[in-house]
N, C-alpha and C positions, 0 to 999 in steps of 0.2 A: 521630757518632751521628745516626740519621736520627727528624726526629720531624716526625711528619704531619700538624701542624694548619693549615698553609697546604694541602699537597693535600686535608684534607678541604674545607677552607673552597668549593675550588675545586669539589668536589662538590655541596657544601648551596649554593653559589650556581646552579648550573647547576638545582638542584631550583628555588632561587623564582622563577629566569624561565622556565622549564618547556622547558629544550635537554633534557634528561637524558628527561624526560618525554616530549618531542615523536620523537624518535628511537626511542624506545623502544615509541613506540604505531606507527611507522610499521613497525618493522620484524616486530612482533606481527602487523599486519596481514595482510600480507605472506606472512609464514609461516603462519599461520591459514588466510590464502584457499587455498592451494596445500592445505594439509591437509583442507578441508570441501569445498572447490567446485572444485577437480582433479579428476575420475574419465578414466582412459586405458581405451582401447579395445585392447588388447593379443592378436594372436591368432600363436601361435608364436614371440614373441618381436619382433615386429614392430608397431610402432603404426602400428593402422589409425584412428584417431579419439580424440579426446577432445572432450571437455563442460568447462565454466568458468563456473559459477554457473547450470545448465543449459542454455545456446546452446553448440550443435554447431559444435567448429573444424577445420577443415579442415589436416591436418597431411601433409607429406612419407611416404613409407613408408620409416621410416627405423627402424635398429633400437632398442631401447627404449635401449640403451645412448646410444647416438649422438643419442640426442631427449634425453635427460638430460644430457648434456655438451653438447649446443647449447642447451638454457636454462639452465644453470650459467655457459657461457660469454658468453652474453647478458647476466643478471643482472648476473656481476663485472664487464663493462666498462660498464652503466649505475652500480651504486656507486663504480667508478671515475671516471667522470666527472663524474654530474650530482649524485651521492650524496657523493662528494669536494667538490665547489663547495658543497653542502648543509652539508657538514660544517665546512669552512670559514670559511664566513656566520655558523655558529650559534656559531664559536669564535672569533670575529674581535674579540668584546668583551672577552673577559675580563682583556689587558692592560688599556687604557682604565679600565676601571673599578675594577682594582687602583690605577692611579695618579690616581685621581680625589682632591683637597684632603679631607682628612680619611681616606682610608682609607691611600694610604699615610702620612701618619702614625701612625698606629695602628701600621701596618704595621712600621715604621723605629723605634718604642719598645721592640719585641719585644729581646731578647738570642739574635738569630742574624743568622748571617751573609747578604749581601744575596743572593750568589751561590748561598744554599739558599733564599730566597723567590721568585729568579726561577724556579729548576729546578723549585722543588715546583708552583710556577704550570704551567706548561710539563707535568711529569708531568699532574698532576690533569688537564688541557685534553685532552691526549695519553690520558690512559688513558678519558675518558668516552665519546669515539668507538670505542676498544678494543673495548670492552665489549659496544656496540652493534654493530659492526659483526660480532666474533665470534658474537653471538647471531644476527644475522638470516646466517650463514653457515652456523652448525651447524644452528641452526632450519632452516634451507629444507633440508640435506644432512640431516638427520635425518629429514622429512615425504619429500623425494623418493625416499630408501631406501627406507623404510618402504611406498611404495607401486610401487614400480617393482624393489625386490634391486637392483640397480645402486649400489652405494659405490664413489663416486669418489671416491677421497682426495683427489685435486688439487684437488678445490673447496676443503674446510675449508684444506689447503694454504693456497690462496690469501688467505687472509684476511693471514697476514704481507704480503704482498705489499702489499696494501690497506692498512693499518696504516701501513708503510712509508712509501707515499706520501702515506699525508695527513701524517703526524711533520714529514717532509721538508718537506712543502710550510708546516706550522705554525709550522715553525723562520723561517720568513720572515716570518708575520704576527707571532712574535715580536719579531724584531726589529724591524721597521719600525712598530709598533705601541707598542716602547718607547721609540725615537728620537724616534718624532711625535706618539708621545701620542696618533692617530688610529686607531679599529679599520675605517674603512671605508679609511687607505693599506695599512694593514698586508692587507684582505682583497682589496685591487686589485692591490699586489703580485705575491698569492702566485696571483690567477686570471691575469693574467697569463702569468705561468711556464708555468702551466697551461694555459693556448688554444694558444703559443705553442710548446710541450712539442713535437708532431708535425710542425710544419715546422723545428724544429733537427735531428730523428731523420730526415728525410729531407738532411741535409745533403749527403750523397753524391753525390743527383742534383741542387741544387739549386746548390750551389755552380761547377761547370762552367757554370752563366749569369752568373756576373759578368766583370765584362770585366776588373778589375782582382784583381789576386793580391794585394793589400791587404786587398779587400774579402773573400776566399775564404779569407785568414790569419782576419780577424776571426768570421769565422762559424762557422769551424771550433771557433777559443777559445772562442767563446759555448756552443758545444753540450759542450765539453769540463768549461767551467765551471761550466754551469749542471746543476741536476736535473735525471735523465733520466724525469719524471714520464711521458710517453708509453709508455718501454719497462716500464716499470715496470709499465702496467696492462695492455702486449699480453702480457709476461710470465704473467699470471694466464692468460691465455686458452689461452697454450700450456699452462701447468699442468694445466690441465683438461682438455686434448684428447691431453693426453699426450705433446705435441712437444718434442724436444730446448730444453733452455735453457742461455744464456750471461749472468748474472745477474752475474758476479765485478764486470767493469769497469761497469757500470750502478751496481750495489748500491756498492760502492765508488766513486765521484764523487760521488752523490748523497749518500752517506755523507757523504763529507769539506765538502761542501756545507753540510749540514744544522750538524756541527760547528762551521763555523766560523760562523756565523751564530748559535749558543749561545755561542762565544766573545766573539764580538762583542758579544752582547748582556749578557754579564755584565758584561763590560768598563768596557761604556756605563752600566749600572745601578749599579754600584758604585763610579764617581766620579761620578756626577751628581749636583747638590747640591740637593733637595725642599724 
């Protein structure tokens, strides 16, 4: 039976240090400017101009579709990357401060099991970026409809995608946040992965420069084992542009990734002795 008062916990903490808050005004923002202070210059179907808080921008003559799926596709790979490391930073404490002397006590008196206090940790963490990032995705795809007709379903789409990657990538500050007890290894970890993400996805060409087939065994593994955080976010950008995807073997390794890293960390939580 699932009972939610560690995920909410996880919410009402995210309110008194103002994550839940700070995300939430940023993505308002955001979608607010696009809806007040966007106006497109549109004649035939083609934009000739737009205005952005009154200054005249100087825009391609591209068709209204094609200007809407090239700031869609902009957007999602800024939330994927800087918006991701954003979202990371702001979630990188909440192990830590579960295992702070006095709270998991409290914690460990409770009558459940330990492998339901890390999970619900873990959801609660996992669903506040959910939330946030689904709103500033249908928000901006609802404002750019609204003034453009152009529904491109591949944006809202994209928000699993996003979702996705940050789970995956959280499943790491997970772990390594309950191992060390630190949320700044747990959030170097998982940015790691992340900077490092696009030069393992180029492995292809990068590998044919080592002189040793040791070294082009090992990098291969590395990219096989690790998250495919990169493809994950160029992913969205195909979605949006409407380009064929190959999602299967990506989405599965990072999958089985992210699993065993919850494994692991139940593992480690429920013999460790508090």
């Amino acid at each position: 039976m699932f009972r939610p008062g560690i995920f909410l916990d996880t919410f009402q903490e995210s309110f008194r240090n103002k994550m839940f808050l700070f995300f939430f005004i940023v993505a308002s923002l955001i979608v607010g400017s696009i809806g007040l202070a966007l106006n497109m210059d549109v004649v035939n179907g083609v934009m000739r101009g737009m205005t952005f808080f009154g200054s005249e921008l100087r825009v391609p003559a591209f068709s209204v579709k094609q200007w809407v799926e090239s700031f869609q596709s902009g957007l999602a790979m800024f939330v994927g990357t800087f918006g991701l490391f954003l979202a990371l930073m702001a979630t990188s404490t909440l192990f830590p401060l579960m295992l702070q002397k006095g709270s998991i006590d409290l914690l460990l008196c409770r009558p459940i099991p330990r492998w339901r206090l890390i999970t619900a940790r873990f959801a609660g963490g996992a669903s506040i970026m959910a939330f946030n990032a689904a709103y500033l995705f249908l928000g901006v795809w609802t404002v750019l409809g609204l003034k453009s007709s152009v529904w491109n379903h591949g944006f809202p789409e994209s928000t699993i995608l996003a979702i996705f990657a940050f789970v995956v990538l959280f499943s790491v500050v997970m772990i390594v946040s309950v191992t060390t007890e630190s949320g700044p290894a747990g959030l170097l970890a998982a940015t790691t992965l992340l900077v490092f993400s696009p030069v393992l996805a180029a492995h292809e060409q990068i590998t044919p420069a080592f002189s040793s087939e040791l070294y082009r065994h090992i990098f291969r593994t590395l990219y096989w084992v690790l998250p495919k955080s990169a493809e994950t976010i160029g992913a969205m950008r195909r979605l949006i542009i409407e380009r064929p995807l190959e999602l299967n073997w990506v989405v599965g390794t990072s999958f089985i990734f992210a699993l065993v890293c919850y494994i692991g960390t139940v593992v480690y939580f429920t013999r460790k002795d508090y």
